[in-house]
C-alpha positions as CSV (number, residue, x, y, z in Angstrom):
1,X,-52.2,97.7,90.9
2,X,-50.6,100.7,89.0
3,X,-47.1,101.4,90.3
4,X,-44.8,104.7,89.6
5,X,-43.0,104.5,86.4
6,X,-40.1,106.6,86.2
7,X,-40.2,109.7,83.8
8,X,-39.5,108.9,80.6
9,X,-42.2,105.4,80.4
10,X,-44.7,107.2,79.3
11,X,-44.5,110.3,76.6
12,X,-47.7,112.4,75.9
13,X,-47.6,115.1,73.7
14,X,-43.6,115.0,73.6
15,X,-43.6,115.3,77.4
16,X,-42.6,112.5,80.1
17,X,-45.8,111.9,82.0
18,X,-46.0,110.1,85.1
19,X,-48.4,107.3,84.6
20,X,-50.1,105.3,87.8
21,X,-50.3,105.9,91.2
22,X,-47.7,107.8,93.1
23,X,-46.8,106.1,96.6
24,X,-44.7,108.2,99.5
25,X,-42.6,104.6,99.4
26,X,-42.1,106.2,95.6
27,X,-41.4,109.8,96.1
28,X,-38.9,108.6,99.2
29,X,-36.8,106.1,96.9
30,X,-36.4,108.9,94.1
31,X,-35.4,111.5,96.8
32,X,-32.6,109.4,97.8
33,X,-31.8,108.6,94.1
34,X,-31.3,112.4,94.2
35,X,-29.6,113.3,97.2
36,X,-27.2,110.3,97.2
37,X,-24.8,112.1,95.0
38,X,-25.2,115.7,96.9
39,X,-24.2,113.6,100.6
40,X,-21.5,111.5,99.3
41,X,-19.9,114.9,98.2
42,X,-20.6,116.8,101.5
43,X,-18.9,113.4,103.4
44,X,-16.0,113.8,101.1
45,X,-15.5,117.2,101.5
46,X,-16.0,117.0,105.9
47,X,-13.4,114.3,105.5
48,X,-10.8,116.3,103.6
49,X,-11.6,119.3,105.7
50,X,-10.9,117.2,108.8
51,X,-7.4,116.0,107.9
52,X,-6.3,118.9,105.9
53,X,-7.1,121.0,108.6
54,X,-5.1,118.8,111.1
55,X,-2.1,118.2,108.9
56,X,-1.5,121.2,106.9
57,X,-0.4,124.8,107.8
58,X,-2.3,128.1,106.8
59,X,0.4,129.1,105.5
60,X,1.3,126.4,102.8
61,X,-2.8,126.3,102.0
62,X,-1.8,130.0,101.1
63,X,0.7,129.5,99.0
64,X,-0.3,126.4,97.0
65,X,-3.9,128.1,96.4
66,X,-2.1,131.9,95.3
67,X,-3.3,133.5,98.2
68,X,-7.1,132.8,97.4
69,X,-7.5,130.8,100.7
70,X,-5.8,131.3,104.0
71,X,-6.9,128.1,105.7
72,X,-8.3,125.0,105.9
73,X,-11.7,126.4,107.0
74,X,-11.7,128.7,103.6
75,X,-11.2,125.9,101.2
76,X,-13.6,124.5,98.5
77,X,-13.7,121.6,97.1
78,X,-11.9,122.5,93.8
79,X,-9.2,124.1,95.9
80,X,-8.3,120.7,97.6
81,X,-6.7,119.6,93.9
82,X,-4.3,122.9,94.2
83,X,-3.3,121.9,97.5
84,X,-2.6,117.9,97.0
85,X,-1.2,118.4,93.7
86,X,2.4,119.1,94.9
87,X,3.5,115.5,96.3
88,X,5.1,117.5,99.3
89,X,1.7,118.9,100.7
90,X,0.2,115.4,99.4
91,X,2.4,113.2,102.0
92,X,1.6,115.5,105.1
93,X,-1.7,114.1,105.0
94,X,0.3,110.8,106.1
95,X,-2.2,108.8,104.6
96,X,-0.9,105.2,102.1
97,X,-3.0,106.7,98.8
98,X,-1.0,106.9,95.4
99,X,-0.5,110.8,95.4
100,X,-1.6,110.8,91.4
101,X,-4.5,108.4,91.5
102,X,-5.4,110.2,95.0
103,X,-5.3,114.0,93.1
104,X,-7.2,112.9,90.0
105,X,-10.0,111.7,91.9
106,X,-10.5,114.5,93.9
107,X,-10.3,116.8,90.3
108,X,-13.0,114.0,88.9
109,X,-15.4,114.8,92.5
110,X,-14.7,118.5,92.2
111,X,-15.8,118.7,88.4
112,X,-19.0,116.8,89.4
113,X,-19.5,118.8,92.5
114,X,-19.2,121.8,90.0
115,X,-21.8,120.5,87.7
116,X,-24.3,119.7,90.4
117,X,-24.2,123.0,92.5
118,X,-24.2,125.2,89.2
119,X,-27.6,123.5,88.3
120,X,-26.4,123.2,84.2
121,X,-29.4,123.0,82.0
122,X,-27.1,120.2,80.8
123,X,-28.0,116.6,82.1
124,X,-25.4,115.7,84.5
125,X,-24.1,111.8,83.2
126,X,-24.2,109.1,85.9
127,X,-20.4,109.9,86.9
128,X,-21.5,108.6,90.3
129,X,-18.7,105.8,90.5
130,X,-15.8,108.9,90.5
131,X,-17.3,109.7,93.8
132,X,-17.8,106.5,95.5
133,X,-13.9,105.8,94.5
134,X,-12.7,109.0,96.1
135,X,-14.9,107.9,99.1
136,X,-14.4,105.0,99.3
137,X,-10.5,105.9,99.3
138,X,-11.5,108.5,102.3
139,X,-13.5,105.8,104.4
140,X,-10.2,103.5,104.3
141,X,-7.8,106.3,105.7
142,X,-10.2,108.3,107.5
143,X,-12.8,105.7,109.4
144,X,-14.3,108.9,111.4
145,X,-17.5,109.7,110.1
């Protein structure tokens, strides 16, 4: 029985062809191949929101980001690295994460994140292991979902 072969089997003409029959088991596997990375991000980011918002003052979100965000509810992900990256703002998150391995993951997320919502022409690589580290970092302080 023909099955679906992921693009890339099959070239015609130069161009990728899907070849065999298409199943809704098929099309629902490759949507979650898709989406995975897009819902791991949005988890990472309701986490961080959460316990920034709950630990750290407007006022010091101000000032670490230059004035660009007043608050926790303002932030984006990219912002989070601005925020964490003084050691001082890092520990009032209260949380037993290296401050320098916890700030370089979030940077790795928030360059992917970047990449992903700015829809580059440019192939995004399979950087998909930076964001199940910084998740699975967030799942061991944070257990909330």
């Amino acid at each position: 029985m023909p099955t679906f072969q992921p693009v890339g089997d099959r070239v015609f003409g130069g161009r990728a062809q899907i070849a065999g029959i298409v199943t809704a088991a098929d099309l629902t596997n490759r949507f979650g191949e898709i989406a995975r990375p897009f819902t791991m991000i949005e988890e990472c980011e309701r986490r961080l929101h959460r316990r920034v918002k709950s630990r750290i003052a407007p006022d010091i979100i101000e000032t670490a980001t230059n004035k660009r965000h007043k608050d926790a509810d303002s932030l984006t992900f990219g912002a989070y690295v601005h925020v964490f990256k003084d050691e001082k703002h890092f520990l009032l998150l209260d949380w037993p994460l290296d401050h320098a391995q916890f700030v370089q993951q979030v940077k790795d997320v928030a360059g992917i994140r970047n990449k992903m919502m700015h829809f580059s022409p440019d192939p995004i690589p399979n950087e998909w292991g930076a964001i199940d580290g910084l998740l699975a970092m967030l799942h061991a302080v944070d257990p909330l979902p």
